[in-house]
C-alpha positions in Angstrom: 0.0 0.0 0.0 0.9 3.7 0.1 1.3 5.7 3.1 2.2 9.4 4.3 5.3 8.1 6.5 7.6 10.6 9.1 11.0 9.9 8.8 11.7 12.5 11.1 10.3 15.5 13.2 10.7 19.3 11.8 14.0 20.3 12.6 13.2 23.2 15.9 12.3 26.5 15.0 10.9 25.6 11.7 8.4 28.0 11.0 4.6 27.9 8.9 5.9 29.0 5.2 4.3 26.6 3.3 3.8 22.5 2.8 7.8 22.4 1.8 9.0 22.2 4.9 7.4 19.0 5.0 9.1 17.7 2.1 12.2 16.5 3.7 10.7 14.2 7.0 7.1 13.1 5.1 7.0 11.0 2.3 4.0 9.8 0.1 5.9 5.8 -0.4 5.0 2.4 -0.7 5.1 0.3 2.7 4.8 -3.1 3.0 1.2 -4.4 4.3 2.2 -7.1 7.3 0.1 -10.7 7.7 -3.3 -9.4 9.6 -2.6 -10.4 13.4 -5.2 -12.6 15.0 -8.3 -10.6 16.3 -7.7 -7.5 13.7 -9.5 -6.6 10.9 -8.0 -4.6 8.2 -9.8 -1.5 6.5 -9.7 0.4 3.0 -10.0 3.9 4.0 -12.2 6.1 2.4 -11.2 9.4 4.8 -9.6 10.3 7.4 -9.3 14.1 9.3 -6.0 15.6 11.2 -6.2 16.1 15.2 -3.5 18.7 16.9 -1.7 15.1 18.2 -0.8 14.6 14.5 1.0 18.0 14.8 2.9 17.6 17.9 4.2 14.9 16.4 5.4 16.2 13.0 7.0 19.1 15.4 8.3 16.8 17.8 6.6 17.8 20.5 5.2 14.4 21.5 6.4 11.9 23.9 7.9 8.4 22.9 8.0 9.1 19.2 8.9 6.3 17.2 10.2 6.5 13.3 8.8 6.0 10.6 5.3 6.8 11.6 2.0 6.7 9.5 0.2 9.5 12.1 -3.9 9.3 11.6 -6.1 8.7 14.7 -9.2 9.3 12.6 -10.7 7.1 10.0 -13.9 6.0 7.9 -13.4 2.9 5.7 -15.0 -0.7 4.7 -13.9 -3.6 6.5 -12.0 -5.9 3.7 -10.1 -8.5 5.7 -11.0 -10.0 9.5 -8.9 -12.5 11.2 -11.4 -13.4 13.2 -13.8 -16.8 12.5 -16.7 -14.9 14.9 -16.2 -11.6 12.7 -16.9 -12.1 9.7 -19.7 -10.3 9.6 -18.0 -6.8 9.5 -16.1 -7.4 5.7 -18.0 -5.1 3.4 -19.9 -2.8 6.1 -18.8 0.9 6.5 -17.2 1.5 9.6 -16.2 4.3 11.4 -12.9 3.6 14.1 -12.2 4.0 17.6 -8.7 5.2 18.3 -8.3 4.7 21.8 -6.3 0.8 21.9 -6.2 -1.4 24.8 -7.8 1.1 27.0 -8.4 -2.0 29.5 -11.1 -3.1 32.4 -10.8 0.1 34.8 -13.6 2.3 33.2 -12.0 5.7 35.5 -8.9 5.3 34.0 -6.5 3.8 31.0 -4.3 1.0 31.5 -0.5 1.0 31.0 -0.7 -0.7 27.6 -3.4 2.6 26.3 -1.9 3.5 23.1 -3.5 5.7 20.2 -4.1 5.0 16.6 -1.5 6.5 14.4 1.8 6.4 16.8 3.4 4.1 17.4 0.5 1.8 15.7 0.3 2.4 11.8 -2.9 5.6 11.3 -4.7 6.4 8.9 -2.9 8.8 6.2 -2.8 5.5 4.1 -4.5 3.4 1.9 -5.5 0.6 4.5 -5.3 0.9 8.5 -5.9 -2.6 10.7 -7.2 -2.5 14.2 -8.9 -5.1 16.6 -12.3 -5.8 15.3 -13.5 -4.3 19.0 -12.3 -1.2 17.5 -14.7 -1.2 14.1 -18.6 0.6 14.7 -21.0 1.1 11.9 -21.0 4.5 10.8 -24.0 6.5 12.0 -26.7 6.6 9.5 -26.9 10.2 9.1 -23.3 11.4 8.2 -21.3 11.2 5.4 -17.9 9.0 5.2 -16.3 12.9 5.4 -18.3 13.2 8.5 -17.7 10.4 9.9 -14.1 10.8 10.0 -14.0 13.7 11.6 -15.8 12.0 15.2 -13.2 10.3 16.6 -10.7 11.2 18.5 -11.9 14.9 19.4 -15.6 13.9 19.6 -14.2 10.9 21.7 -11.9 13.6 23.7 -14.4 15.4 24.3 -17.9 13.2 25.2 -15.6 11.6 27.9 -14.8 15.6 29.4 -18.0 16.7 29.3 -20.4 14.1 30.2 -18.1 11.5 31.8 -15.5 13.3 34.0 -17.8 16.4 33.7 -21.1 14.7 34.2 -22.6 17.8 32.6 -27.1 17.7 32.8 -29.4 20.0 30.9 -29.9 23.1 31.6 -26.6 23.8 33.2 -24.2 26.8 32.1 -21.0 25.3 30.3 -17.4 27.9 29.7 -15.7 26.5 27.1 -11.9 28.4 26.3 -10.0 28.1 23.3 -12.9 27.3 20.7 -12.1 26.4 17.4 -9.4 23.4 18.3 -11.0 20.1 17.6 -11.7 19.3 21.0 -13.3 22.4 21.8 -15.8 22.5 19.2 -16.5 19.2 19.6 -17.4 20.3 23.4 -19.6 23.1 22.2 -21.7 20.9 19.6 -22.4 18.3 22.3 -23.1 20.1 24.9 -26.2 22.2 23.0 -26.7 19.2 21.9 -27.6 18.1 25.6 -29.4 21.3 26.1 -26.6 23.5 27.9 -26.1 27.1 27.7 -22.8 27.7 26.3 -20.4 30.1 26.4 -16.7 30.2 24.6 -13.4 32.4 24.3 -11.1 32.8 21.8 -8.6 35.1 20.4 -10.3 35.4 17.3 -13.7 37.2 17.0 -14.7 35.4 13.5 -15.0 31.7 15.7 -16.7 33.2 18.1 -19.3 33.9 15.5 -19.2 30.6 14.3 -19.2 29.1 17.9 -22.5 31.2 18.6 -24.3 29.8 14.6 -23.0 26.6 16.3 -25.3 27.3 19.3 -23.1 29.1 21.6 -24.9 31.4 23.9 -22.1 33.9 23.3 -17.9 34.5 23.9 -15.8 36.7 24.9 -11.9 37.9 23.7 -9.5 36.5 25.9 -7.6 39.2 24.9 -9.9 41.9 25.8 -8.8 43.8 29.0 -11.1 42.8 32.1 -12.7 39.6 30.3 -13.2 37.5 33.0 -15.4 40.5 34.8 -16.8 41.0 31.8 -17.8 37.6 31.1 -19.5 37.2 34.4 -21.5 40.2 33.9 -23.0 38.4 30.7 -23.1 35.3 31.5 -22.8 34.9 35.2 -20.8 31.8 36.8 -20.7 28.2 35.0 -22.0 25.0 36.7 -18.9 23.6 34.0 -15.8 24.6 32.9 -14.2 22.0 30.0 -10.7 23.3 29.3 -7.6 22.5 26.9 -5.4 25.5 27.4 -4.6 25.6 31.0 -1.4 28.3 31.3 -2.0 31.7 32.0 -6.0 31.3 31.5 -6.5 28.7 34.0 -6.4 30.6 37.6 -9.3 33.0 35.9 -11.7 29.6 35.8 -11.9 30.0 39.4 -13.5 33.3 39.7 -15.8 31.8 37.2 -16.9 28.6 38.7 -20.1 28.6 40.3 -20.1 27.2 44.2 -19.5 23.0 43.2 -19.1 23.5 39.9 -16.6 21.3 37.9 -13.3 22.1 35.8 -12.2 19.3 33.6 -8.9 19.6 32.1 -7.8 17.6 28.4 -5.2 19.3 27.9 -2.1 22.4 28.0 -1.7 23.7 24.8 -1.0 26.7 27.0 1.6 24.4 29.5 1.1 24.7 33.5 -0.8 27.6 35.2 1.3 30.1 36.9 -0.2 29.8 40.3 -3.7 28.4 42.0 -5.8 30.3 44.1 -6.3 27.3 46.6 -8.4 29.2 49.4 -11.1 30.0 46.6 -10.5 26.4 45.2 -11.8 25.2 48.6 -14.2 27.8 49.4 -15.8 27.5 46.1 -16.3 23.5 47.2 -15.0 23.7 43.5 -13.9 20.4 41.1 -10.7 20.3 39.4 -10.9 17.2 37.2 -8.7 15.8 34.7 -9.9 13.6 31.7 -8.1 11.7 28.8 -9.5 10.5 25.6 -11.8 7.7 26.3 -12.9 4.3 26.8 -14.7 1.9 24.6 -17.6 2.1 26.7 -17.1 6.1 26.1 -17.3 5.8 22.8 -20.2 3.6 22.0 -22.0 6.3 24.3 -21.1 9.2 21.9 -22.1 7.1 18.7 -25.3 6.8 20.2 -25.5 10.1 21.4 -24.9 11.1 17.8 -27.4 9.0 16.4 -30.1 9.7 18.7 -29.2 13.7 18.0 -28.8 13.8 14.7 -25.5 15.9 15.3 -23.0 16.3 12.4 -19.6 17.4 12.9 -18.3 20.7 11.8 -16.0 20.4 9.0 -14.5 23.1 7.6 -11.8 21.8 4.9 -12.3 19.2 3.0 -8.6 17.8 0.9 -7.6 15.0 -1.3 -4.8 12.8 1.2 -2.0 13.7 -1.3 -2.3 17.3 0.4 -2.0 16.1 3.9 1.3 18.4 4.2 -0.9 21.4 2.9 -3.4 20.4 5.7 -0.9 20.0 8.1 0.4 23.5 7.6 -2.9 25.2 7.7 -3.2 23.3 11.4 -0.1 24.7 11.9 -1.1 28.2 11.7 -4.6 28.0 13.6 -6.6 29.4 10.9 -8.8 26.6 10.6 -12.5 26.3 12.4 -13.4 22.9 12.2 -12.1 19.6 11.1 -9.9 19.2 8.1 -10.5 15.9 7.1 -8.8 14.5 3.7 -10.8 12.2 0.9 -9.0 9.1 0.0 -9.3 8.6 -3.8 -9.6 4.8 -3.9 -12.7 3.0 -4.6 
């Protein structure tokens, strides 16, 4: 088959000038397809959609790297090999994938084997992608292979924050920082989808406006002078707080929580706060939870929480996979609002 393999991460201070830099770590080659291993099934994939992970990766910026990679956590495909005697069943059906491998039996937390699709496993910029059949779901009958591939690992990422580790109900006020990342959005779309008020940040005033078409109650500029007052004069405090940024951001989610509220964190794009205001922490009665990508359990929940809403994904760019380093770069730069997920040509 044909793959997008890394060779090697960008060398450091790189910078976003175009898909060139690429040209000397990422490679559109032939790899050899290994025997199917016992219990896996193998897939033809139809499309698959970039995640920030894919990113670090390319940049270096991820732990336990391993070269030559085929990075892809996300992926929509038909089922054309299982070896499996009691799976049969699954060649020839669509099937959208679950990323998160060998999560194991301990539902509040992953087990030391937990690995994710696409590094140091082989992903899904390629022609064909195996996985353990436990892995393979039918697609949703609503969405679009397109669609589907852009659910995994950010709608997984976030289900698990919101509803899981943030047991977020109806009618509660949700703060979500940082919208237009993956995650974020993801966040957003799920929880209006569970009939939360939301409200969102950002640096940039044209994804607020696409958060609030989205369903967002309304944002605010981070970057505005006296947000966080000014936020709580809109909007008041938040029963839920689900964050990816952390860093200088984070000690303002205490002055925002309500009394018990909950603040999930995913992740740091923003690296460690500068200091925590423990006395309001413990005054507040306040929650400070963290939360990974998810379980199989987790993600069986969002499918059907998907299919029972009727929610689509917010996809923004749509690519052939030979312009994965194109779609890579305009990751890179943050423009994007919404998935960029990349059409595979083969039928």
């Amino acid at each position: 088959m044909y793959a997008w393999q890394l060779h090697a991460s960008l060398p450091k201070n790189t910078h976003p000038t175009g898909e060139k830099v690429w040209e000397e770590v990422l490679k559109w080659e032939k790899v050899e397809l290994p025997p199917l291993s016992p219990g896996y099934a193998r897939v033809r994939l139809l499309a698959s959609a970039l995640n920030r992970r894919d990113l670090w990766i390319g940049l270096g910026l991820y732990p336990g790297i391993r070269y030559p990679a085929i990075l892809g956590s996300d992926g929509c495909g038909e089922v054309v090999e299982v070896n499996a005697p009691s799976a049969q069943q699954w060649i020839g059906q669509k099937v959208i994938l679950n990323p998160s491998l060998y999560w194991g039996d301990d539902e509040r937390v992953q087990s030391e084997r937990y690995e994710i699709l696409g590094m140091p496993s082989r992903g899904t910029f390629a022609e064909y992608v195996d996985v353990p059949v436990e892995n393979l779901h039918l697609v949703p009958s609503h969405l679009t292979e397109v669609e589907a591939a852009a659910v995994p690992l950010a709608g997984l990422t976030a289900y698990r924050a919101t509803f899981v580790q943030g047991g977020l109900k109806a009618g509660e006020k949700v703060f979500i920082p940082g919208i237009g990342g993956g995650v974020a959005l993801w966040a957003l779309q799920l929880a209006v989808a569970a009939g939360a008020e939301v409200w969102v940040a950002s640096s940039s005033e044209s994804k607020i406006a696409t958060a609030v078409q989205l369903g967002a109650a309304g944002g605010i500029l981070y970057t505005q002078e006296g947000w966080v007052q000014t936020l709580l004069e809109k909007a008041g405090h938040f029963h839920l707080i689900v964050d990816g940024i952390g860093g200088e951001v984070f000690p303002s989610y205490l002055h925002l929580i309500a009394p018990g509220g909950r603040i999930v964190v995913y992740g740091a794009t923003r690296g460690n706060p500068p200091m925590i205001d423990l006395r309001r922490l413990f005054w507040k009665q306040a929650h400070i939870i963290g939360s990974t990508m998810g379980s199989p359990k987790d993600f069986a929940a969002l499918l059907a929480f998907i299919e029972k809403t009727k929610l689509r994904p917010h996809v923004e760019t749509i690519l052939p996979l030979q312009a994965f380093p194109a779609a890579l770069m305009q990751l890179w730069t943050g423009s994007q609002m919404g998935k960029i997920v990349l059409e595979h040509s083969q039928r």
